[in-house]
C-alpha positions as CSV (number, residue, x, y, z in Angstrom):
1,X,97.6,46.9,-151.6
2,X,98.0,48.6,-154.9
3,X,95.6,50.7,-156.9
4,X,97.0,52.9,-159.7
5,X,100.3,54.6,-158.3
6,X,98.1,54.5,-154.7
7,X,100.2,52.3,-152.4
8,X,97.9,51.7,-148.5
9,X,98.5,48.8,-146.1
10,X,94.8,48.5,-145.2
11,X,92.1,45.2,-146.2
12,X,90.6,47.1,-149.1
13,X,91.6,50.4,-151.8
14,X,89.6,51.4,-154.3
15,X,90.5,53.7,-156.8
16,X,88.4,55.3,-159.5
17,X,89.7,58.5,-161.6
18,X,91.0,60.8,-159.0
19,X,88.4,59.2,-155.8
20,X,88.9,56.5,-153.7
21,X,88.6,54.3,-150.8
22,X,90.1,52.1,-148.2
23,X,89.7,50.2,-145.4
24,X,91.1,49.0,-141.7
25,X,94.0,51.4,-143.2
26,X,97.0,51.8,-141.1
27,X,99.1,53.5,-144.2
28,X,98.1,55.0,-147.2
29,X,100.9,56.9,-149.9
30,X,103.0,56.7,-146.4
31,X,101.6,58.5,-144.7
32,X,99.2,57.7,-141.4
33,X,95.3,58.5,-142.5
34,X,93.2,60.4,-139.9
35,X,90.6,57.7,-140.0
36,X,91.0,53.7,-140.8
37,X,88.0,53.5,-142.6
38,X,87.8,56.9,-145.3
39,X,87.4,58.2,-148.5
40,X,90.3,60.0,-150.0
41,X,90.5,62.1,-153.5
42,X,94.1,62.5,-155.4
43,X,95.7,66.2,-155.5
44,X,98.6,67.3,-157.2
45,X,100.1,63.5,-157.0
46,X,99.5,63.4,-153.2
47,X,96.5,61.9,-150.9
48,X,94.3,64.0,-149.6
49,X,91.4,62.5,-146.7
50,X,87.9,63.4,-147.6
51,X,85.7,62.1,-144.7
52,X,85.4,58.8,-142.7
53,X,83.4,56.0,-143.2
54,X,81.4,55.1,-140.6
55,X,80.8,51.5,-140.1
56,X,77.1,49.9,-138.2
57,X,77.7,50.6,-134.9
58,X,77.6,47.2,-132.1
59,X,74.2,47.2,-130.5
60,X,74.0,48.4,-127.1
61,X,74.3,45.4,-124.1
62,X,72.7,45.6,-121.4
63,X,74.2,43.8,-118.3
64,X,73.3,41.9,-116.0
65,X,71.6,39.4,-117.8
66,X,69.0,38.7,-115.0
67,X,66.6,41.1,-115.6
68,X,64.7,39.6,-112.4
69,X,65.3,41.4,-108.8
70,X,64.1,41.3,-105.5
71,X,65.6,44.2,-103.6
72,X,67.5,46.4,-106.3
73,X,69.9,46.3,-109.2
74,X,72.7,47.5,-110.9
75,X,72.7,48.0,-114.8
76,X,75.6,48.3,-116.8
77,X,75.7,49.5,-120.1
78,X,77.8,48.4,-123.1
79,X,79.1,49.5,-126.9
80,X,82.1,47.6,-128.7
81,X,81.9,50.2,-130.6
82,X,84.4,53.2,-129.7
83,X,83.6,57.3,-129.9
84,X,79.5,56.8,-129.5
85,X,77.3,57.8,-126.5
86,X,74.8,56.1,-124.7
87,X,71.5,57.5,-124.1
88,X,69.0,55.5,-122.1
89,X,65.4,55.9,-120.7
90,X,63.1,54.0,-118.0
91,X,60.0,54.8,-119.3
92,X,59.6,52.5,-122.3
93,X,60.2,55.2,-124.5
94,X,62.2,55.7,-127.3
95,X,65.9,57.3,-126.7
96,X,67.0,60.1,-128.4
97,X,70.4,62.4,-128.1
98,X,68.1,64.4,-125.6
99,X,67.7,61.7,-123.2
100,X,69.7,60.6,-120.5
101,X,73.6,59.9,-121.4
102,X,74.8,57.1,-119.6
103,X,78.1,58.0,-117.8
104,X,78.7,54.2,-115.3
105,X,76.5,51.7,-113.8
106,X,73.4,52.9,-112.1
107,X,70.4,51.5,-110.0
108,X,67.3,50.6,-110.8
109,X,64.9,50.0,-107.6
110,X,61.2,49.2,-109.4
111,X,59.9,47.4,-112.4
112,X,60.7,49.1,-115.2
113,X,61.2,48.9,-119.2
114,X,65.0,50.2,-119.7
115,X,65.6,50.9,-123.7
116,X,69.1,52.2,-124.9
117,X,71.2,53.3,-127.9
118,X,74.4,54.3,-128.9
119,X,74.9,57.5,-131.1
120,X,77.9,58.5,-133.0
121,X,79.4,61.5,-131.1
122,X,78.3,65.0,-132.3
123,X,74.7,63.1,-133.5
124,X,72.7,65.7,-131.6
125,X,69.0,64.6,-133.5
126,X,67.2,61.6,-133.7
127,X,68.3,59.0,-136.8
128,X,65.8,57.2,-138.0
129,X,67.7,55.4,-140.8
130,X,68.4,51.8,-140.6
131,X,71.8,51.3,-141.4
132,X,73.0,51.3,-137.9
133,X,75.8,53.7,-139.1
134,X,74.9,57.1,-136.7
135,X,72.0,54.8,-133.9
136,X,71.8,51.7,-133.1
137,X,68.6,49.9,-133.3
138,X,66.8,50.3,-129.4
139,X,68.1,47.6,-126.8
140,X,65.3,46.7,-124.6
141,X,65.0,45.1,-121.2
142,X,62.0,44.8,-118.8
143,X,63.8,44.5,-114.9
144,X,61.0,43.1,-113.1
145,X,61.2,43.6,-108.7
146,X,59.9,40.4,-107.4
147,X,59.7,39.0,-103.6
148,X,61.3,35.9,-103.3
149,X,58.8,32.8,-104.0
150,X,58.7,31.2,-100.9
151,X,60.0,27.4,-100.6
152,X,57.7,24.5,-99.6
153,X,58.3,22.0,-96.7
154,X,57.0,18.6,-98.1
155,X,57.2,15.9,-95.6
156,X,59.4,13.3,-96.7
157,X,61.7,13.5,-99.4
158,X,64.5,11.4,-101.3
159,X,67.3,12.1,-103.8
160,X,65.8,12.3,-107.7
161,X,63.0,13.1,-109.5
162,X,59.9,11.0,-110.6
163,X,59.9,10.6,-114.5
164,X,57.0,9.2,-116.7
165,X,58.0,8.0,-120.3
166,X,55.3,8.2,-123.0
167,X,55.3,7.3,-126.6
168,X,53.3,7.8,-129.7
169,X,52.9,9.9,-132.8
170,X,55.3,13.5,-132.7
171,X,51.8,15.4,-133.3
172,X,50.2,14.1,-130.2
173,X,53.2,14.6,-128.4
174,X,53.5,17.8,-129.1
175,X,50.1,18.9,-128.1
176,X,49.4,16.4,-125.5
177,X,52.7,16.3,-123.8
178,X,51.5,17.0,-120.4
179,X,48.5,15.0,-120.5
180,X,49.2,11.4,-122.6
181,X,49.2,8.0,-120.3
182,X,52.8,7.3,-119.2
183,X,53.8,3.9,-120.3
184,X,56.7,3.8,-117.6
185,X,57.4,5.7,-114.8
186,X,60.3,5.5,-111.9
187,X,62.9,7.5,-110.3
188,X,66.3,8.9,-112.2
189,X,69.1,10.8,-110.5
190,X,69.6,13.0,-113.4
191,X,67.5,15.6,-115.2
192,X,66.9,14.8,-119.0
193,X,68.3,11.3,-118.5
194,X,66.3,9.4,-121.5
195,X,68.1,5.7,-120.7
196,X,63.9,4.6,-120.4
197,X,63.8,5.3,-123.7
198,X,62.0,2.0,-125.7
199,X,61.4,3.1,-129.1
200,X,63.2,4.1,-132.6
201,X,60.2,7.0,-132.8
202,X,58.9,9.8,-130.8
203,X,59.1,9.7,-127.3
204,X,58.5,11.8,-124.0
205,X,59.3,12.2,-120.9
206,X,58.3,13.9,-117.8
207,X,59.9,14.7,-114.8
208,X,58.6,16.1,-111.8
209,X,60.1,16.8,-107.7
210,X,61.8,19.3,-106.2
211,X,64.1,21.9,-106.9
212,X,66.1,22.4,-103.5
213,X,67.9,26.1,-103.9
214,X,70.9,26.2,-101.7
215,X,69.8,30.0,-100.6
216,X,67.8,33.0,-101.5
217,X,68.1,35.0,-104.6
218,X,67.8,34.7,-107.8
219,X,67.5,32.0,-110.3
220,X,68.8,32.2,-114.1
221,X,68.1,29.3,-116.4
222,X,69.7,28.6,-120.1
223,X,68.4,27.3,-123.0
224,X,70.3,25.0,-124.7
225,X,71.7,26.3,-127.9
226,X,70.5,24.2,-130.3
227,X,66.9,25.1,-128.9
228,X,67.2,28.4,-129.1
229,X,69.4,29.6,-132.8
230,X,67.8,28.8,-135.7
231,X,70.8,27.9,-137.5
232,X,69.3,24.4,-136.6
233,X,66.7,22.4,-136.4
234,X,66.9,20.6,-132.5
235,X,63.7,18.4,-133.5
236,X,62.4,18.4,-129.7
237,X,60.3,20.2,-127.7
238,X,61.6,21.6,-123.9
239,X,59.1,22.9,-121.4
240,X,60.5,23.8,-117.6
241,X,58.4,24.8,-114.7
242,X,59.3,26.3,-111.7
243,X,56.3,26.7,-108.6
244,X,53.9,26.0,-111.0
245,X,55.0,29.0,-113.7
246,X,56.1,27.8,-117.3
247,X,59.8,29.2,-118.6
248,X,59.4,30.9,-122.1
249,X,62.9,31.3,-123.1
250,X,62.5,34.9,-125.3
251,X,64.4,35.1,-127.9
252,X,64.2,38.8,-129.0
253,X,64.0,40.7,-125.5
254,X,66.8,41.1,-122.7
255,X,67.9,37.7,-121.0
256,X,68.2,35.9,-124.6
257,X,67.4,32.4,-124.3
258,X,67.1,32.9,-119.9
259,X,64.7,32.6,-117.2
260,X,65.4,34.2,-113.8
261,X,63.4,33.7,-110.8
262,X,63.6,35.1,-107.0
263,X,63.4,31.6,-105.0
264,X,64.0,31.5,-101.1
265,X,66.0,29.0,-99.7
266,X,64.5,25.1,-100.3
267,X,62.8,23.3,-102.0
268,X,60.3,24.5,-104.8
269,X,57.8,22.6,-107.1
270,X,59.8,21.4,-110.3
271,X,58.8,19.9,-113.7
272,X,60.8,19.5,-117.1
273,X,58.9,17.9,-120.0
274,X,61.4,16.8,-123.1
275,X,59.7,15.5,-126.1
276,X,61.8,14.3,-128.8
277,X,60.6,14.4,-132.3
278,X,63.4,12.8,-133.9
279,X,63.5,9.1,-135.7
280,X,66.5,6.9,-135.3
281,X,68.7,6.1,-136.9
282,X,69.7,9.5,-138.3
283,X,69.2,9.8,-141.5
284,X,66.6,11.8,-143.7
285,X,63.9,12.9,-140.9
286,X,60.4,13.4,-141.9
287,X,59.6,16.1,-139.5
288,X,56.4,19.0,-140.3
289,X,55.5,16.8,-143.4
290,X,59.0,17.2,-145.0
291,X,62.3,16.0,-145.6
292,X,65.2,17.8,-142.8
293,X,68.3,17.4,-144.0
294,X,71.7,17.2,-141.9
295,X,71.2,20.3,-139.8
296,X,68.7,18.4,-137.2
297,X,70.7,18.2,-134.2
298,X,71.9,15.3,-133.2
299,X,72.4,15.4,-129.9
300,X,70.5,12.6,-127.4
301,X,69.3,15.1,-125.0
302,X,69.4,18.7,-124.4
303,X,71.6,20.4,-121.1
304,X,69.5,22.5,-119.4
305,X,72.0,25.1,-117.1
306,X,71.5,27.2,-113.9
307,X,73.3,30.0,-112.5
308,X,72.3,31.4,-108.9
309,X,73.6,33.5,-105.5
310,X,77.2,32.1,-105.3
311,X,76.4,29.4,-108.2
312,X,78.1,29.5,-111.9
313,X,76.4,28.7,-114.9
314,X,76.3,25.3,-115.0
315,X,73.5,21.3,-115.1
316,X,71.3,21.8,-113.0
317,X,73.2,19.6,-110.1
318,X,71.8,16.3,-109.0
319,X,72.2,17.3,-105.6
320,X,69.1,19.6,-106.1
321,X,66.7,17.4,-107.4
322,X,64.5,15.8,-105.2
323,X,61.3,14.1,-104.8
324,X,58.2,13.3,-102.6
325,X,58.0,9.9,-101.1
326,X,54.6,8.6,-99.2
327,X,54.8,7.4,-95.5
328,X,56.3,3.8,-95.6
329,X,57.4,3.5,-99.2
330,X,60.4,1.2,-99.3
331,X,63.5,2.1,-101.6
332,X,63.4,2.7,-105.4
């Protein structure tokens, strides 16, 4: 790039009078600049560095993503950006220079709210500014010590789950999905298949069983993508319950868009409830009394995933899902 008589190989130069700029500069009058990011002022022909410009620095990550245990944990602490410290508390309150500098992964053996930031190096005083530039905003996390939930030992039980399909207006199926008269009901081998489907409109369905975990530990479950970003609209509603608890896949604190439980070995009570808002065909849906253009998803059902003890992320496998059947019940 060229500004003036100012030559810098760099994304950006800016020169005004004898001041300037530049950035992700490698060269600058020919010379290697002390910073990549800097301000600079002209002397006697040559280019003098002022001071750096410090870009927002990357929030702090906090790993792993579980932030369910049963016996202990170990939490790792992370900054993209390079040259800051860490400072962390367990108390739920707010970190400052003074705190506690993260130097490596460290346990954590009770329930506790873990906040963190990252501070430029030399900050030795809170920042309360919100440019990001010197502190990063607080990363949060509440690691919760559980026991293991223990499994339950139904009598008799066969491959799938139970599924009732209901139908009606979007409205009532949104605040009656649990409750509305099934209009079908059967057995499917896979979770969120909607092949009973019978209608161009709103539709539900239910499924209920067993959740058969292959051994102890814990449980993480995913939210879809287009359920959770709100760079869409994914026009249904997903509910999952696990022993009789609802998932609430938070969107603001650690675990983004996760659910982890501690389940022993076998089977558990399990219910997923899809309701699907959409009309078909595709077009211009009327959804919350207005017109939603082409950012509805357009998916035909959602993926819910699982990760576990041994397990990667991945469908939650058929092999899992069970469900009850009564003494002398013939085949489905």
């Amino acid at each position: 790039l060229k500004a003036g008589d100012i030559e810098a190989t760099a994304t950006a130069l800016l020169l005004t009078g004898d001041h300037g700029l530049t950035l992700d500069c490698t060269q600058i009058a020919g010379v290697a600049p002390p910073y990549r990011d800097l301000t600079f002022r002209l002397a006697g022909g040559k280019v003098v560095a002022e001071q750096p410009i410090y870009r927002p620095i990357q929030p702090v990550v906090i790993e792993p993503l579980a932030n369910v245990f049963t016996d202990t944990t170990t939490v790792t602490l992370k900054c993209a950006t390079p040259d800051v410290d860490i400072h962390y508390t367990l108390d739920g309150s707010r970190p400052v220079p003074q705190s506690p500098l993260y130097v490596g992964p460290f346990r954590v053996v009770n329930t506790c709210r873990l906040q963190a930031r990252a501070f430029r190096r030399g900050v030795t005083e809170d920042v309360w500014q919100q440019d990001g530039t010197h502190a990063t905003v607080v990363s949060s996390a509440v690691l919760h010590k559980e026991p293991l939930t223990p499994a339950r030992a139904p009598a008799r039980t066969v491959p799938g789950l139970h599924y009732e399909y209901v139908e009606g207006p979007w409205t009532e199926l949104m605040v009656r999905s649990l409750t509305m008269p099934a209009a079908r009901t059967g057995v499917l081998a896979k979770l969120l298949d909607v092949s009973p489907r019978r209608t161009d409109g709103a539709f539900g369905m239910r499924y209920a069983g067993y959740l058969d975990v292959p051994q102890d530990g814990v449980y993480t479950f995913y939210a879809p993508r287009e359920f959770l970003f709100p760079d869409n609209d994914c026009g249904y509603d997903l509910r999952v319950f696990v022993d009789g608890r609802e998932w609430y896949p938070a969107v603001r604190w650690h675990g983004h868009g996760t659910w982890s439980v501690a389940l022993q070995k076998g089977k558990h009570p399990f219910q997923v409830v899809f309701v699907d808002l959409r009309l078909r065909p595709h077009k211009v849906e009327l959804m919350w009394g207005f017109p939603h253009p082409d950012f509805t998803w357009r998916g035909v059902a959602p993926e819910l995933l699982i990760s576990g003890p041994g397990v990667p992320k991945q469908p939650v496998p058929d092999g899992w899902l069970c469900h009850s059947r009564p003494a002398g019940a013939g085949g489905h």
